[in-house]
N, C-alpha and C positions, 0 to 999 in steps of 0.2 A: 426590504433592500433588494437590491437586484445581484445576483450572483450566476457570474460564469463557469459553467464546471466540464473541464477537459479529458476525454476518455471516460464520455459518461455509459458506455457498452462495456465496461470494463466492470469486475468483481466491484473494485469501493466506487468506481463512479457511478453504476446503478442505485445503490444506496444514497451517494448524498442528493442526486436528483430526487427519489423519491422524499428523503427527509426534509430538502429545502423547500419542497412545493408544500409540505404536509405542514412546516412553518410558517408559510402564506408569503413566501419570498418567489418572487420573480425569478425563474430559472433560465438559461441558453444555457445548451451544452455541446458539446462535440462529437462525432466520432470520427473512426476514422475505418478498418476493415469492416466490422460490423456495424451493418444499421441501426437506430437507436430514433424512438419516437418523442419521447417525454421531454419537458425543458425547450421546445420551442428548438428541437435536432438540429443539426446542419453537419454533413462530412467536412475533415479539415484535415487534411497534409501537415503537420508540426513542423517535416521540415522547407515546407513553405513560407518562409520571412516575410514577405511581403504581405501573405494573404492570413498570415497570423497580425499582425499587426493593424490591420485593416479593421480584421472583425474585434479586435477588443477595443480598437478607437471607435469605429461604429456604435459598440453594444454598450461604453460607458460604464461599465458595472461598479456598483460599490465593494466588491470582492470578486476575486476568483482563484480555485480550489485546483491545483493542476494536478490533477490524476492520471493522466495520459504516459504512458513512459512502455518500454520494450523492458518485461519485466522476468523474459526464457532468459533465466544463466548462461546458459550454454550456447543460445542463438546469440546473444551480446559477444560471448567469446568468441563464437567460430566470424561475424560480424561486425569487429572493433568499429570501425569507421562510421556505420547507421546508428551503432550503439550512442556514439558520441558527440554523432548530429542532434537525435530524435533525444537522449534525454539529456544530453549538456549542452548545446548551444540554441537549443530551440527552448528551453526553459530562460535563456539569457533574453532571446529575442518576447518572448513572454512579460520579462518582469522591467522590460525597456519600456513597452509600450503601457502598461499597469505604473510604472511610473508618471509616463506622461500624460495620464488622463488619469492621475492621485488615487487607482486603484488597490486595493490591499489584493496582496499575492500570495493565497497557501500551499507553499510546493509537497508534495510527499514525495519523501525520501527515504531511505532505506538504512537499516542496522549494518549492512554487507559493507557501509562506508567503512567499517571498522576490521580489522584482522583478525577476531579473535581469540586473542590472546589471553588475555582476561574477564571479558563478559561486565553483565550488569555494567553498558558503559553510559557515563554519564555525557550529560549537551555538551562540556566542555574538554571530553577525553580526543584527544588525539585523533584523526583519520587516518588510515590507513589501509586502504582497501588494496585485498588481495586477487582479485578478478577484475574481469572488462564492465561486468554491471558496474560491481561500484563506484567504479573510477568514472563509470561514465555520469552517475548519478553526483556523485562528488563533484563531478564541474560543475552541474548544474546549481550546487549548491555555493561554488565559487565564483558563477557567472551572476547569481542571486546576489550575492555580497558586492560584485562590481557594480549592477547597475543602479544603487542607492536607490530603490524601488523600497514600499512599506510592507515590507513582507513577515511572513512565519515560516522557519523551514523544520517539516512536522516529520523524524523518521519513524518508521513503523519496522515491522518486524513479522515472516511467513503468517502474510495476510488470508485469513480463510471464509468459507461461507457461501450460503444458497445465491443463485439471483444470474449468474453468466454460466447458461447452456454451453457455449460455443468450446469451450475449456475447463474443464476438472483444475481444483486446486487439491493438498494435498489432503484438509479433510473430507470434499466430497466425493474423490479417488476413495480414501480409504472404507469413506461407510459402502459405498456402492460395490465396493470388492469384498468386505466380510459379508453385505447385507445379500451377495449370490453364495457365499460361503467359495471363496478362492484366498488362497494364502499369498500372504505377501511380506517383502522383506520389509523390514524397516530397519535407519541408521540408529544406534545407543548412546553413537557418539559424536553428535551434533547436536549442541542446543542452543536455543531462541526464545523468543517471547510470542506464543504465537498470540494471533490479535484477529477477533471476529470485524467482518467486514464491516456489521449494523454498527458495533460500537465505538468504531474507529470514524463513520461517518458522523454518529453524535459530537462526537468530540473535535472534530473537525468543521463540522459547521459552529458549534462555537468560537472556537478561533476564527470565522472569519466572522461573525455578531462581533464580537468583540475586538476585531484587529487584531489582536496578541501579536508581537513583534517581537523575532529573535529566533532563537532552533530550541526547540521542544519534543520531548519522546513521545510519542503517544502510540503505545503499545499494549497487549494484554500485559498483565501485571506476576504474569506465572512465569519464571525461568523454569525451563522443561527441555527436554530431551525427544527429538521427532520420539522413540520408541514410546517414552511413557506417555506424550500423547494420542499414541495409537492407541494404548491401552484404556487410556481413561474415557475416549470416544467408543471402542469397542463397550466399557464398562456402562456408558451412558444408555447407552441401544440395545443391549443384550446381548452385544456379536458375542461370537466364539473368540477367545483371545487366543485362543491355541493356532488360531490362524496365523498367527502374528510370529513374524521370524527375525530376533534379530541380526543384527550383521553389524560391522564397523564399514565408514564411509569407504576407506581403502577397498574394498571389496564393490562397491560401485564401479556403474561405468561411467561417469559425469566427465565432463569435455573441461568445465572451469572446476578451480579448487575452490571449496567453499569454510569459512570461517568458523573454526572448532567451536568457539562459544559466541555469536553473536546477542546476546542477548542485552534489553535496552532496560536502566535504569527508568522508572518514571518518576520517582517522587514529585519531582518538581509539574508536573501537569497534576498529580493526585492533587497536590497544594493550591492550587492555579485555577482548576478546573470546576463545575458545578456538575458536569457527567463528567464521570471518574474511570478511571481504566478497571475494565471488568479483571478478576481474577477467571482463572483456566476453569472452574467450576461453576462460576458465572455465564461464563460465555456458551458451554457446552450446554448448558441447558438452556442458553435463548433457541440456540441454534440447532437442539431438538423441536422446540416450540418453534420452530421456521419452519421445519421439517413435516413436521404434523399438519402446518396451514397453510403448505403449497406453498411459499416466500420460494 
């Protein structure tokens, strides 16, 4: 099948280009600041309407995986307005045009749709986003639902993992700073579902194999605490945990507030799914085995 994948220089869009070509599917993909060669590249502006629209009636695909989004907290906060272009009305102009040429449309989305109130939230719990991210990512999930397009809306959850130089996420931040032996804080009381980048691309291209149609979790399968995943990454590698400092989020200096317990239910993909949402001790050990083979 042929599959278009947007923000393919990005942490998860390196991965599904490599996994969809390694399926033997037809790839285009996009970027947009950073150059990207695989999947048959082309730069694209998202919030270009015209010239988004253009290239997915051109390229016809039988699916496409929209990874692309502005995904700095804090740059979305201090930036409402690009926030709300680039990931909620340009995901609308996406799933107009993936309508009209009967394409299936994989948006990822995010856990931050939710307040964190309660955590472990399921597809059908309420949104409620308390930042510019989410709210911006929420429309796009609103603008998905207006334009009767055949879509999947996939939230994930502090996506991590080898493969985008250009940006540290928050596990390759942390080995890279025990692995010089410097201390660092980390929050206790913030937690998520964190989710490796390779396994969220598996799971992801099968929903578009398969069209799956509706809003689906597909997350790691550990509710965790940034601190004790600091620890269990330090534990994987042999850092010094002594390095490791905790602090509560109030003690940060973050621009947006961020959700006490975002963390995403999966059952329903566990059930659903034939690659399954890795558990936190699954994933750290791919993602030493990444480490090890230069990934």
């Amino acid at each position: 099948m042929k599959i278009l994948v947007t923000g393919a220089s990005g942490l998860l869009g390196i991965r599904l280009v490599e996994l969809a070509i390694t399926r033997g599917h037809e790839v285009c993909s996009t970027y947009h600041a950073h150059p990207f060669t695989q999947g048959s590249a082309r730069g694209l502006d998202l919030a270009d309407e015209k010239e988004v629209r253009r290239w997915v009636i051109e390229a016809g695909p039988d699916a496409l995986i929209h990874s692309a989004a502005i995904t700095d907290v804090d740059f979305c906060e201090k930036n409402p307005e690009l926030a709300m272009r680039v990931n909620g009305s340009a995901t609308g102009s996406l799933a107009e045009a993936c309508r009209d040429v009967g394409s299936h449309l994989v948006y990822i989305s995010t856990d931050y749709v939710f307040d964190g109130k309660s955590g472990l939230y399921k597809e059908n719990d309420e949104p409620k986003p308390i930042n510019v991210y989410g709210q911006s990512k929420l429309l796009g999930e609103q603008r998905l639902l207006q334009s009767n397009a055949d879509f999947c809306v996939a939230r994930t959850s502090v996506l991590y993992g080898w493969g985008r130089e250009h940006r540290p996420n928050f596990a390759t931040w942390l080995h890279g700073s025990l692995k010089a032996r410097r201390k660092v804080t980390v929050v206790t009381d913030q937690y998520a579902s964190p989710t490796l980048n390779t396994n969220l691309a598996r799971m992801l291209i099968e929903v578009a194999e398969r069209r799956i149609h509706g809003i689906l979790h597909l997350a790691g399968s550990t509710r965790i605490s940034r601190y004790e995943f600091a620890v269990m990454l330090a534990k994987q590698f042999g850092f010094d945990e002594n390095l490791l400092t905790p602090v509560k989020a109030e003690a940060t200096n973050w621009t947006a507030r961020r959700p006490y317990d975002s963390s995403l239910n999966v059952a329903k993909a566990q059930e659903m799914l034939t690659n399954k949402a890795a558990t936190l001790d699954e994933a750290l050990n791919e993602f030493a085995e990444e480490a090890q083979g230069g990934v």
